[in-house]
N, C-alpha and C positions, 0 to 999 in steps of 0.2 A: 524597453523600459524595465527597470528591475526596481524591486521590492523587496525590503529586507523583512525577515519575519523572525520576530525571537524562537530559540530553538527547543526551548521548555517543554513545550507543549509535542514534542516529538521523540526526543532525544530524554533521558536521565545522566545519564556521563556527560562529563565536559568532554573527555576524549576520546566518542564515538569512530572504530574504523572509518567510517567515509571520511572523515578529516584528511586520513592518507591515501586512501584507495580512488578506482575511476567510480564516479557514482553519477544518478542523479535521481531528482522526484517529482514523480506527476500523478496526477490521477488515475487511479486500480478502474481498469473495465475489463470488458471480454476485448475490445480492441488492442490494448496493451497488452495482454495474455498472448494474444494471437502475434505480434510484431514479436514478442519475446521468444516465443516458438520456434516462427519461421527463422528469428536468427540466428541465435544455440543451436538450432535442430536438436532441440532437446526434448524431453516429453517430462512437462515437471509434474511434483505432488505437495501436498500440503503436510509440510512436518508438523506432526503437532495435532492431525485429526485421522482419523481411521478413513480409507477409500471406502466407498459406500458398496463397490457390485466386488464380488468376487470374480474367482478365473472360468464360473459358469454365468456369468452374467447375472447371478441372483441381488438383488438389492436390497440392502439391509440399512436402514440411515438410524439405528440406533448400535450401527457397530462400534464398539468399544478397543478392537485390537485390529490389525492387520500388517501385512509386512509393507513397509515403507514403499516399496518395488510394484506392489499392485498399484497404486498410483499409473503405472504405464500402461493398464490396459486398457484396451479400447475405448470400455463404456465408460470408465472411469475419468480417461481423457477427456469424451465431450462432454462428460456433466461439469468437467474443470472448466475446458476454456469456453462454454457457451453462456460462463458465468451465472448460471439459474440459482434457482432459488439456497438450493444448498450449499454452494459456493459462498453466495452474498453473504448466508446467516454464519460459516465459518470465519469469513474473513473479516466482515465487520463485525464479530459478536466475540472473538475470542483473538490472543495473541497468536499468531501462526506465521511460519516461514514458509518459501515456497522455491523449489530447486530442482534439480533432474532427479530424478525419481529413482535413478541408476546408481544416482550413489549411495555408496558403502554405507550400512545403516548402519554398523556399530561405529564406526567412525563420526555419524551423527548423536550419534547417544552420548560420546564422548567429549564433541564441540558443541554443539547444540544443545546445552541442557541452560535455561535460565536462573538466574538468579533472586530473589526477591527480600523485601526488606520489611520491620516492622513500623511501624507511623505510631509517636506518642499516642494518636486515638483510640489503637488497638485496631486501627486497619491495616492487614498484609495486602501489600503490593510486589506482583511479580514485573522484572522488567520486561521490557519488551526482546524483541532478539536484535531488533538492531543497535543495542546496547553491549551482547555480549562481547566481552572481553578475549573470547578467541576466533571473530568473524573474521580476520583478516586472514586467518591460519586456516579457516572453513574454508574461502571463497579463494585463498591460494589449491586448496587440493578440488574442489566444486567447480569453479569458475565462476558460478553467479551465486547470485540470489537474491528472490524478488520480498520483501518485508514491508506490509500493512503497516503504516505508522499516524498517529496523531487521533487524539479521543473517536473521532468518528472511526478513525481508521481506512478515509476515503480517500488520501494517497498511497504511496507505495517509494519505498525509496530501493530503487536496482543496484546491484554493487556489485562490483567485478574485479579479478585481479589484476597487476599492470598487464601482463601479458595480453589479456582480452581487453583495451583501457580502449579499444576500436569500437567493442559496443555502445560503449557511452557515445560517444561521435554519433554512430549508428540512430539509435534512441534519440538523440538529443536532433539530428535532421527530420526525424520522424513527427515529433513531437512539433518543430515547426509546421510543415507544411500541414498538417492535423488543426492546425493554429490552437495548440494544448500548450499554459504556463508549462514550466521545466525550473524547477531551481538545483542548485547542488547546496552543501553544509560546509563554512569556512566559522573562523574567528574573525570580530570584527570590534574591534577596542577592549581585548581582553574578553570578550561574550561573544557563543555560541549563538548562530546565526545561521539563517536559510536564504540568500540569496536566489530572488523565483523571478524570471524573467519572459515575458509574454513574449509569441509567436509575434514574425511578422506581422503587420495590419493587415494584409488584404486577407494573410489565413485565418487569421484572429478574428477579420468581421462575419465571414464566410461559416466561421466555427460555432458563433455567434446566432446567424441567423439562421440556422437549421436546426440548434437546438430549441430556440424562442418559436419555429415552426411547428416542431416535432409536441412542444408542451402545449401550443394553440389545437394542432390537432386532437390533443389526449383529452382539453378541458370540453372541444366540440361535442367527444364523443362520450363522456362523461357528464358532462353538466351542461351538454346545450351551447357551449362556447360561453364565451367569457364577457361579461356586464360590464357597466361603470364602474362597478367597484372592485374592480379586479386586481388593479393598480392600488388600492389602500389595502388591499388582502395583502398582495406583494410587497408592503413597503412594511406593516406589521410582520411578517414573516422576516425578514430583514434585520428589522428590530429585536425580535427576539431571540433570533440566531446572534446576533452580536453578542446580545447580554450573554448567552449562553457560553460563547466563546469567552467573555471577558471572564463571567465567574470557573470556569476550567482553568484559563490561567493563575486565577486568585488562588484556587485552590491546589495546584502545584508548586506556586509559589512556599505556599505554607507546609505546604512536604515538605518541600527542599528545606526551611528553615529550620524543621523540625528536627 
């Protein structure tokens, strides 16, 4: 099944790199972290935030500087891909890329610097990086790179160059059996568009019902397990996520117009 989703709310360019390049987008976890790992055999870092332990192991989460490169070390690695706490608040709290840790960092200062705009309100908006203007040229000399996209920032769109266009394939078998949506970004009547297309069924219900287990568990252990009214908690929650959603598009809408 696929589902077309306007690209607005992800994208600011009409002619973001993935339009050309191998891509796709699914949901950021430590399980994605970890499949991206094992397949680059790369050891990434987060452009854009300082690594928190140094080359003694000492931890510092209010560090301000550090060389791009310490990203590779050890302790640094599992606080990346165990996904914890200081991960999450990076990567959903701020705009961030995420890449082999080995590459040339002045070559990232170079491509990797965003751009941003002013909004007749007198709000500045930085874009995101999977907007800049020279990722194709990144991810030709990088080979990946993984980019938080869409207000939550609880996808990730992967992009790679042709020559690595097997990851995609890769990721995208992954993401099946996982029974995880996957869309990639085309045009679609003249409008930028995310074509997202659900896992087979059987991984899809299987995906389904571990997560719906895993939440009954947490509500057990937290609140006793779950009442009557559990189901209208869920259906308000629903509801306000929607609006929520509708008014973020309203109000990018109005950027863009502006």
């Amino acid at each position: 099944m696929e589902k077309i989703i306007p690209a607005e709310a992800y994208f600011s360019s009409l002619q973001p790199a993935a339009l050309h390049l191998p891509h796709l987008i699914t949901a950021i976890d430590a399980d994605l972290l970890g499949k991206i790992v094992h397949m680059t055999k790369s050891k990434p870092g987060l452009w854009g935030v300082a690594a928190p332990f140094d080359e003694n192991d000492v931890f510092d989460r209010a560090r301000e500087s550090a060389p791009f490169s310490a990203w590779a070390l050890p302790a640094n690695q599992a606080e990346l891909l165990s996904f914890g706490l200081l991960a999450q608040e990076a990567v959903f709290g701020i705009k961030l890329m995420m890449l082999d840790a080995s590459f040339d960092e002045p070559a990232l200062v170079k491509l990797a610097t965003t751009s941003g705009e002013r909004l007749e309100t007198g709000a500045y908006i930085t874009h995101g990086y999977q907007d800049l203007p020279t990722l194709a040229e990144l991810v030709e000399r990088c080979e990946w790179a993984l980019i938080p996209i869409g207000a939550e920032r609880s996808k990730a769109l992967f992009i790679t160059n042709q020559e690595k266009g097997d990851w995609v394939a890769t990721l995208k078998a992954w993401c099946d059996r996982n029974g995880r949506n996957c869309g990639t970004v085309r045009t679609d009547g003249g409008q930028l568009v995310i074509a997202e297309t659900s896992a087979p069924e059987k991984y899809r219900e299987n995906a389904i019902a571990h997560r719906i287990d895993r939440l009954l568990g947490e509500m057990d252990c937290y609140f006793g397990g779950v009442g009557a009214d559990a189901l209208t908690i869920i259906q308000k929650r629903i509801e306000h996520r929607e609006k929520l959603q509708q008014d973020i598009a309203r109000s990018k809408r109005g950027g863009a117009g502006a």
